[in-house]
C-alpha positions as YAML, in Angstrom:
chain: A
units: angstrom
residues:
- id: 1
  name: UNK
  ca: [-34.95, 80.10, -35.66]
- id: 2
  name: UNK
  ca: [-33.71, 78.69, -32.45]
- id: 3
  name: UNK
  ca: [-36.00, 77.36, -30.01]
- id: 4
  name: UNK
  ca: [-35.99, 79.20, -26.34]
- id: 5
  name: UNK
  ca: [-35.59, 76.97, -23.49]
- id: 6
  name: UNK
  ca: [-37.08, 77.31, -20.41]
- id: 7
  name: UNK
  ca: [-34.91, 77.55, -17.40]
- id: 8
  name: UNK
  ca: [-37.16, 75.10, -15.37]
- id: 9
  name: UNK
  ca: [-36.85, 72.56, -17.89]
- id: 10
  name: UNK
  ca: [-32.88, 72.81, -18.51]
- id: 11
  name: UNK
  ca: [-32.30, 72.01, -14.75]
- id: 12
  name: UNK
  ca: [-34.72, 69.85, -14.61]
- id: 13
  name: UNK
  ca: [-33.24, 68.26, -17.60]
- id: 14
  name: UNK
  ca: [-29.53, 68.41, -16.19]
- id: 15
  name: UNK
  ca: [-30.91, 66.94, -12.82]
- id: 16
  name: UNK
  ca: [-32.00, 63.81, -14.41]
- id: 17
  name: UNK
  ca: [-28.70, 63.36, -16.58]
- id: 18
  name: UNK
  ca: [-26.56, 63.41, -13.52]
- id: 19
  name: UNK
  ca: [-28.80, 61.12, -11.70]
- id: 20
  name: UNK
  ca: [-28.68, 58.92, -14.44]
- id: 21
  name: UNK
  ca: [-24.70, 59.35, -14.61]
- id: 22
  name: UNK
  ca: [-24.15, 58.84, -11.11]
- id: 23
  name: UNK
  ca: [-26.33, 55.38, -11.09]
- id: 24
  name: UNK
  ca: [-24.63, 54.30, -13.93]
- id: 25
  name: UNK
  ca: [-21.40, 54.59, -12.50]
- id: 26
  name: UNK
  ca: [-22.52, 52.86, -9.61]
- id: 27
  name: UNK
  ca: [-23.51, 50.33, -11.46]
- id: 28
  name: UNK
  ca: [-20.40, 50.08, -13.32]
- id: 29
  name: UNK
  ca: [-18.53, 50.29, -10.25]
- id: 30
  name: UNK
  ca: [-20.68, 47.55, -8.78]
- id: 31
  name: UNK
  ca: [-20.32, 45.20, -11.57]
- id: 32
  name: UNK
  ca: [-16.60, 46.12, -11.92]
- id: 33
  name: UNK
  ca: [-16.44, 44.47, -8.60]
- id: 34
  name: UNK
  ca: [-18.21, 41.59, -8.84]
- id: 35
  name: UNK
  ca: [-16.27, 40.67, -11.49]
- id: 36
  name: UNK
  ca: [-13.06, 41.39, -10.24]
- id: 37
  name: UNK
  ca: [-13.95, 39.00, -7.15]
- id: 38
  name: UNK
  ca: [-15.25, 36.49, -9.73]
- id: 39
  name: UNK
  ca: [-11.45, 36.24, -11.47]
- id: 40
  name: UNK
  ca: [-9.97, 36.33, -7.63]
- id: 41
  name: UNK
  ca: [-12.53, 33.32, -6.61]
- id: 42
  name: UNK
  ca: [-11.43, 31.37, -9.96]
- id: 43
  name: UNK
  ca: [-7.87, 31.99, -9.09]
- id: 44
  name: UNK
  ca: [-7.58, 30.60, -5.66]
- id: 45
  name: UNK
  ca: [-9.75, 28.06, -7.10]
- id: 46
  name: UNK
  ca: [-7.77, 27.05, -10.20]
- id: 47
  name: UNK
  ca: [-4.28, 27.88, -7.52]
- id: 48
  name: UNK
  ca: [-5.58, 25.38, -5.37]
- id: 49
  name: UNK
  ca: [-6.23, 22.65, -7.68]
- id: 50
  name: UNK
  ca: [-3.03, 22.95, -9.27]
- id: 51
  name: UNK
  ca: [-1.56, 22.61, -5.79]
- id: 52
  name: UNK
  ca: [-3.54, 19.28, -5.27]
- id: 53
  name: UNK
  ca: [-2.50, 18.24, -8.67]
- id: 54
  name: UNK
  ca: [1.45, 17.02, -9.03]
- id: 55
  name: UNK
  ca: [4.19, 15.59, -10.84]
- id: 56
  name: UNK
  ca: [5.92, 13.02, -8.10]
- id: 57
  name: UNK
  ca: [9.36, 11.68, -9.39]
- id: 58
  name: UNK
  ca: [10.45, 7.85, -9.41]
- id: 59
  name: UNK
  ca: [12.86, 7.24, -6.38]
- id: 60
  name: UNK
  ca: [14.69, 4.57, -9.04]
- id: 61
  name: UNK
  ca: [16.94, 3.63, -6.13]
- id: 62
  name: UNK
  ca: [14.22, 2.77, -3.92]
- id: 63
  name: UNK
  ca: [11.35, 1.32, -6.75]
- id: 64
  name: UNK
  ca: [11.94, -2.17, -8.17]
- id: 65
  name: UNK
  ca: [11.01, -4.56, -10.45]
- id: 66
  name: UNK
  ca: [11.26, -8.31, -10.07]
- id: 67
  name: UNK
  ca: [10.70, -10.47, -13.46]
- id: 68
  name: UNK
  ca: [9.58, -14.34, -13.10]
- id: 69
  name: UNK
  ca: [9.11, -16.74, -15.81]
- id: 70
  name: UNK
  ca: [8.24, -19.78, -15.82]
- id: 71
  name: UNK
  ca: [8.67, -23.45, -17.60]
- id: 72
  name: UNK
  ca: [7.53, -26.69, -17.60]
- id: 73
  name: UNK
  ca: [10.50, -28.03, -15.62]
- id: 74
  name: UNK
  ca: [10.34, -24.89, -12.81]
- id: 75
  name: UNK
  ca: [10.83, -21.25, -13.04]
- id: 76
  name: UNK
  ca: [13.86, -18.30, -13.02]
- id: 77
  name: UNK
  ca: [13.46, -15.08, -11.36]
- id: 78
  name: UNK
  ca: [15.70, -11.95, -11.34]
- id: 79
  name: UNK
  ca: [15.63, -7.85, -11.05]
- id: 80
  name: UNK
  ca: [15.66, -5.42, -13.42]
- id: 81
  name: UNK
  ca: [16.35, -1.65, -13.17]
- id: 82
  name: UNK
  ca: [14.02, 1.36, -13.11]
- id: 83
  name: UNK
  ca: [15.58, 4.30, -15.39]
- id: 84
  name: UNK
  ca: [13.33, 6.67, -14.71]
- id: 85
  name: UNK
  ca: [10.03, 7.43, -14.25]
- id: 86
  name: UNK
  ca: [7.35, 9.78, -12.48]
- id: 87
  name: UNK
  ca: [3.44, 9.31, -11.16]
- id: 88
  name: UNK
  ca: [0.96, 11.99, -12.15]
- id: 89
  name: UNK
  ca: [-0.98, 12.62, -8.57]
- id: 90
  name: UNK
  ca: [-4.07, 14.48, -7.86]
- id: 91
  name: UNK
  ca: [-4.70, 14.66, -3.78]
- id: 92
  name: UNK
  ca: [-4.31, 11.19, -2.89]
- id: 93
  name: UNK
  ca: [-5.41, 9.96, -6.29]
- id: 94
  name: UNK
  ca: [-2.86, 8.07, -8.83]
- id: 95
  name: UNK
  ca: [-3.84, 9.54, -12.62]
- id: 96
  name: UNK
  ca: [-0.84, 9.12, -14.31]
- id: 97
  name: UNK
  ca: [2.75, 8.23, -15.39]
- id: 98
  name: UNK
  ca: [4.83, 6.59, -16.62]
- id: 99
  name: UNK
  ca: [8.26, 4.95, -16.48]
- id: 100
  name: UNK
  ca: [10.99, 3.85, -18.14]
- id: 101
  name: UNK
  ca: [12.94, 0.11, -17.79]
- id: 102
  name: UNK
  ca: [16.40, -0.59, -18.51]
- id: 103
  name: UNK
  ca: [17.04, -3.58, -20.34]
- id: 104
  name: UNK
  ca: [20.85, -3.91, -19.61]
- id: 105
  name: UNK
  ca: [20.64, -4.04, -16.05]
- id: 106
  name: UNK
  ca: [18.56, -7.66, -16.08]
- id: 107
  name: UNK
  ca: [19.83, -10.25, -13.46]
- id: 108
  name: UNK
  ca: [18.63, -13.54, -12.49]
- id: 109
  name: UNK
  ca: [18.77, -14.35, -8.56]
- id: 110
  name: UNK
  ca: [17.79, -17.91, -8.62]
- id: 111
  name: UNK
  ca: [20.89, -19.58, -10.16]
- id: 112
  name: UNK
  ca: [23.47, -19.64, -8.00]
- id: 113
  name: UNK
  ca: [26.52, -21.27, -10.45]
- id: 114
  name: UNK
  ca: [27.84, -18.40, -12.33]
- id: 115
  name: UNK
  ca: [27.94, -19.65, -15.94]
- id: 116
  name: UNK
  ca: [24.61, -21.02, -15.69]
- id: 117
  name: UNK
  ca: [23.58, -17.53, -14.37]
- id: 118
  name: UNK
  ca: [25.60, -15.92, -17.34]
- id: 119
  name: UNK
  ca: [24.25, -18.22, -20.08]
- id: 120
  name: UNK
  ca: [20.67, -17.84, -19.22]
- id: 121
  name: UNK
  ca: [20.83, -13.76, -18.66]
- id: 122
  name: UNK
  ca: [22.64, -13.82, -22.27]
- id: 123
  name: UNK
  ca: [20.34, -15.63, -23.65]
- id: 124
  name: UNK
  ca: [17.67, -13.60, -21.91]
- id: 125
  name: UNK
  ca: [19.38, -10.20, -23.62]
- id: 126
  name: UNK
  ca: [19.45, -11.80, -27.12]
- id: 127
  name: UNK
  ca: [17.45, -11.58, -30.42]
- id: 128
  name: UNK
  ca: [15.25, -15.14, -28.88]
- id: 129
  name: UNK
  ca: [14.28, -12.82, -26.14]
- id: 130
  name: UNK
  ca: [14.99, -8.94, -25.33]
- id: 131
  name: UNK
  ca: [16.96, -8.14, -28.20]
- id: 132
  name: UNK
  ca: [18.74, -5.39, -26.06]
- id: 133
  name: UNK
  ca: [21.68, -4.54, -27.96]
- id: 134
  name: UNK
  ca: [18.58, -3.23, -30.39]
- id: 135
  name: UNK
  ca: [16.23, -2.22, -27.84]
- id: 136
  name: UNK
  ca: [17.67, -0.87, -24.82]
- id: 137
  name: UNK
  ca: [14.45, 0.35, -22.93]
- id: 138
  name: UNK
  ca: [11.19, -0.87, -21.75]
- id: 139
  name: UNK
  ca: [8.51, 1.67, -21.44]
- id: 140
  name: UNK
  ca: [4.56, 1.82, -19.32]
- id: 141
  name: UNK
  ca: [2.92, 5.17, -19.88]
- id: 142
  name: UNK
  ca: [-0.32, 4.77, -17.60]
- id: 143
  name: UNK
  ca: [-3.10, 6.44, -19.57]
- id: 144
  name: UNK
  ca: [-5.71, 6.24, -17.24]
- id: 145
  name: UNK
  ca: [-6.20, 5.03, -13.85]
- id: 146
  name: UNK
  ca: [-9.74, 3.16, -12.24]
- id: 147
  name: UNK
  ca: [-10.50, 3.31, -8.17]
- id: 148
  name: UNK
  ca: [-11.91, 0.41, -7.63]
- id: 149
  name: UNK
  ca: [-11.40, 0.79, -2.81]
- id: 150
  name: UNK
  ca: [-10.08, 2.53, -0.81]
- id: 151
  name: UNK
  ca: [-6.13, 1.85, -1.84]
- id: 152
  name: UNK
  ca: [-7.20, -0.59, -5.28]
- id: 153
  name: UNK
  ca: [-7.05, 1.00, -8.30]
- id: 154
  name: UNK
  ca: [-7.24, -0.41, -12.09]
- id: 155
  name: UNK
  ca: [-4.74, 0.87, -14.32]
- id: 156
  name: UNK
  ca: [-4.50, 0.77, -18.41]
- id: 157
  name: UNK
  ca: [-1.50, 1.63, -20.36]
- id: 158
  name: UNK
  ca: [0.73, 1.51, -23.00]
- id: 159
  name: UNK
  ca: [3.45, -1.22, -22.72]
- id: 160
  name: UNK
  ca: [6.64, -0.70, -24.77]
- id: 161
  name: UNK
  ca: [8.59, -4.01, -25.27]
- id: 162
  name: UNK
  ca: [11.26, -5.00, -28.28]
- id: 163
  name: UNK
  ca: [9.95, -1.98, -29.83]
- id: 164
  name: UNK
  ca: [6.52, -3.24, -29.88]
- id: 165
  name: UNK
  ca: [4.12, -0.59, -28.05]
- id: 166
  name: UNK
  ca: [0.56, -2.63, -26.75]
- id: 167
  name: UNK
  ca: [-2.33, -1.83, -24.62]
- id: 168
  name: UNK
  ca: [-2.56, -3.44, -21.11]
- id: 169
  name: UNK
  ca: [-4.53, -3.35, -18.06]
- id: 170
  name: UNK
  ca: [-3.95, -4.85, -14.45]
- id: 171
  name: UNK
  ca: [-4.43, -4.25, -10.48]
- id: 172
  name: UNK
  ca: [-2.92, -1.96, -8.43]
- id: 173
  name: UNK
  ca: [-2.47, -1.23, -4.75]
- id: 174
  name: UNK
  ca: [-1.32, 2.70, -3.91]
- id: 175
  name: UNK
  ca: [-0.33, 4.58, -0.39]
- id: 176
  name: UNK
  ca: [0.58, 7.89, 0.03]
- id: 177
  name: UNK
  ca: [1.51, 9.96, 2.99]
- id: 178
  name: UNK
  ca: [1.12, 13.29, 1.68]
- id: 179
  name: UNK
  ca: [4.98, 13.87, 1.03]
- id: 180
  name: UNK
  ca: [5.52, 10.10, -1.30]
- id: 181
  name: UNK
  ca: [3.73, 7.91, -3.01]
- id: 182
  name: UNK
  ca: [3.76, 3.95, -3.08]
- id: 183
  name: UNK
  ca: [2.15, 1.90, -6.01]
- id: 184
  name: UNK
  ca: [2.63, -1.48, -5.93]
- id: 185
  name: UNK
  ca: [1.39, -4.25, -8.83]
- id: 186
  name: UNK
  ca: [2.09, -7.54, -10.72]
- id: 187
  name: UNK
  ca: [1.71, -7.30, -13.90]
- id: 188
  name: UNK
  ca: [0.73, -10.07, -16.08]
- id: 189
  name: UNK
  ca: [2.97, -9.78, -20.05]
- id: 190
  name: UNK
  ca: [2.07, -12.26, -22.62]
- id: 191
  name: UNK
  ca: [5.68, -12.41, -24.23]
- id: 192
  name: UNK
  ca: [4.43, -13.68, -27.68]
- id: 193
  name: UNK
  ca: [2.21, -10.24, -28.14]
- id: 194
  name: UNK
  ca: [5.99, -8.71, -28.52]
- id: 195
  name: UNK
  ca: [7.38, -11.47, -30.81]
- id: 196
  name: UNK
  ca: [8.95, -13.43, -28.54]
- id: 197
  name: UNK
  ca: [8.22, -16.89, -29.33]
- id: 198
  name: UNK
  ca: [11.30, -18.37, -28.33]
- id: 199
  name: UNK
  ca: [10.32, -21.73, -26.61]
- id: 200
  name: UNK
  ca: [6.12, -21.10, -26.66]
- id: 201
  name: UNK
  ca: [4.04, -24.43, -26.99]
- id: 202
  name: UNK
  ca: [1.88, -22.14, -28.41]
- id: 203
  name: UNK
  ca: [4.29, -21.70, -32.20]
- id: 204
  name: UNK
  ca: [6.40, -24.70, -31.83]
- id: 205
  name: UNK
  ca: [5.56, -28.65, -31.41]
- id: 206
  name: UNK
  ca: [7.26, -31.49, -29.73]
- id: 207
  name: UNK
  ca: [9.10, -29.27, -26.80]
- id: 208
  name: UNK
  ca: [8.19, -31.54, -24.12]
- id: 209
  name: UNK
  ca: [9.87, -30.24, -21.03]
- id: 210
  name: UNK
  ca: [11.52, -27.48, -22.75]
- id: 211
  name: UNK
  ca: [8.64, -25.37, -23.33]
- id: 212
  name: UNK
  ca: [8.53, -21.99, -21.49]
- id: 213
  name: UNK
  ca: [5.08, -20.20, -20.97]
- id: 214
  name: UNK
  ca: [3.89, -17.31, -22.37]
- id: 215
  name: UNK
  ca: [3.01, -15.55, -19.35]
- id: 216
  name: UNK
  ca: [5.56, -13.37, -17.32]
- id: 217
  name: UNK
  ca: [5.13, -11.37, -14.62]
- id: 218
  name: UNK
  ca: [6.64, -8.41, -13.44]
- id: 219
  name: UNK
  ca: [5.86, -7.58, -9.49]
- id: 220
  name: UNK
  ca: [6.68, -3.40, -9.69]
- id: 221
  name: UNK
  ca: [7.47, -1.44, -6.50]
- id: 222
  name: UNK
  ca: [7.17, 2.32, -7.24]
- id: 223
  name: UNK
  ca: [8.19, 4.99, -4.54]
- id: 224
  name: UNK
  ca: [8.02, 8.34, -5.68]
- id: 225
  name: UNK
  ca: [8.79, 11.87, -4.11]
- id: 226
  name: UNK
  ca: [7.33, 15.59, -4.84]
...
């Protein structure tokens, strides 16, 4: 048997569905836009970090690098060449980078008689030092990056010498003017980390004044450009 329905009840009934239909859809309709302002708000927010964030490339004709080193009797100091490079940059904040050296292009500035000059940079490119014919490049890759004021910064890496690939840390001074960035530093190498002994008081006895110090430095200018 089928149940009779009273005509009160049915619109009643259909009243209270619609009502419920309508709200619901506005509540849809609400939420549909909250979220879609949600996703616009996260994407002018992640937009706009990406903006601050950037890759700058390594001006290589306007960076340097200037090597010292140093022995009992005095010290030699040259250039060497920037291949390439770039600095990782968020806002006016160094992060990253890295760059590349290349070992063919060493000179040394200090000796003005030419085979002197020559003997010393050969000797400098051989198997006692730099063994370039075998390794070509230098590499830093700047892992992470410590403010310490307002332009200082501390920054630890991965130095890439005669193959050898160790950890390192030293000072750092960086400008920017919104369109390049300058980071300047002297970097302390211990040679004999990367096998080059050649000369060190530290493996071999009786050198008197022929002994050559560990310790080299490397004064880096870096310019880079967006």
């Amino acid at each position: 048997m089928y149940r009779q329905i009273n005509v009160g009840t049915l619109f009643v009934y259909t009243y209270v569905c619609n009502t419920i239909f309508i709200q619901t859809n506005k509540t849809m309709k609400t939420n549909l836009k909250i979220i879609f302002t949600a996703f616009a708000v996260i994407g002018f927010l992640t937009s706009f970090t990406l903006a601050l964030k950037t890759t700058m490339k390594v001006d290589t004709k306007k960076s340097t690098i200037t090597w010292t080193g140093k022995k009992v009797t005095g010290e030699h100091t040259g250039n060497i060449t920037i291949k390439e490079g770039s600095l990782e940059v968020d806002g006016n904040k160094l992060t990253g980078g890295n760059f590349v050296i290349d070992m063919n292009t060493i000179t040394c500035t200090d000796l003005e008689d030419k085979e002197y000059n020559g003997k010393l940079v050969g000797h400098l490119n051989s198997d006692d030092f730099f063994g370039v014919e075998k390794h070509k490049e230098a590499k830093l890759l700047i892992k992470s990056v410590s403010q310490k004021d307002k332009n200082k910064v501390e920054i630890t890496g991965d130095l890439t010498i005669k193959g050898k690939t160790l950890p390192i840390t030293f000072p750092a001074t960086v400008e920017t003017d919104g369109k390049t960035f300058n980071a300047t530093a002297k970097i302390e190498v211990d040679r004999t980390k990367y096998d080059i002994k050649y000369g060190s008081g530290s493996f071999f006895d009786n050198l008197g004044d022929k002994a050559i110090d560990n310790i080299f430095t490397l004064d880096v200018v870096l310019v880079a450009a967006k």
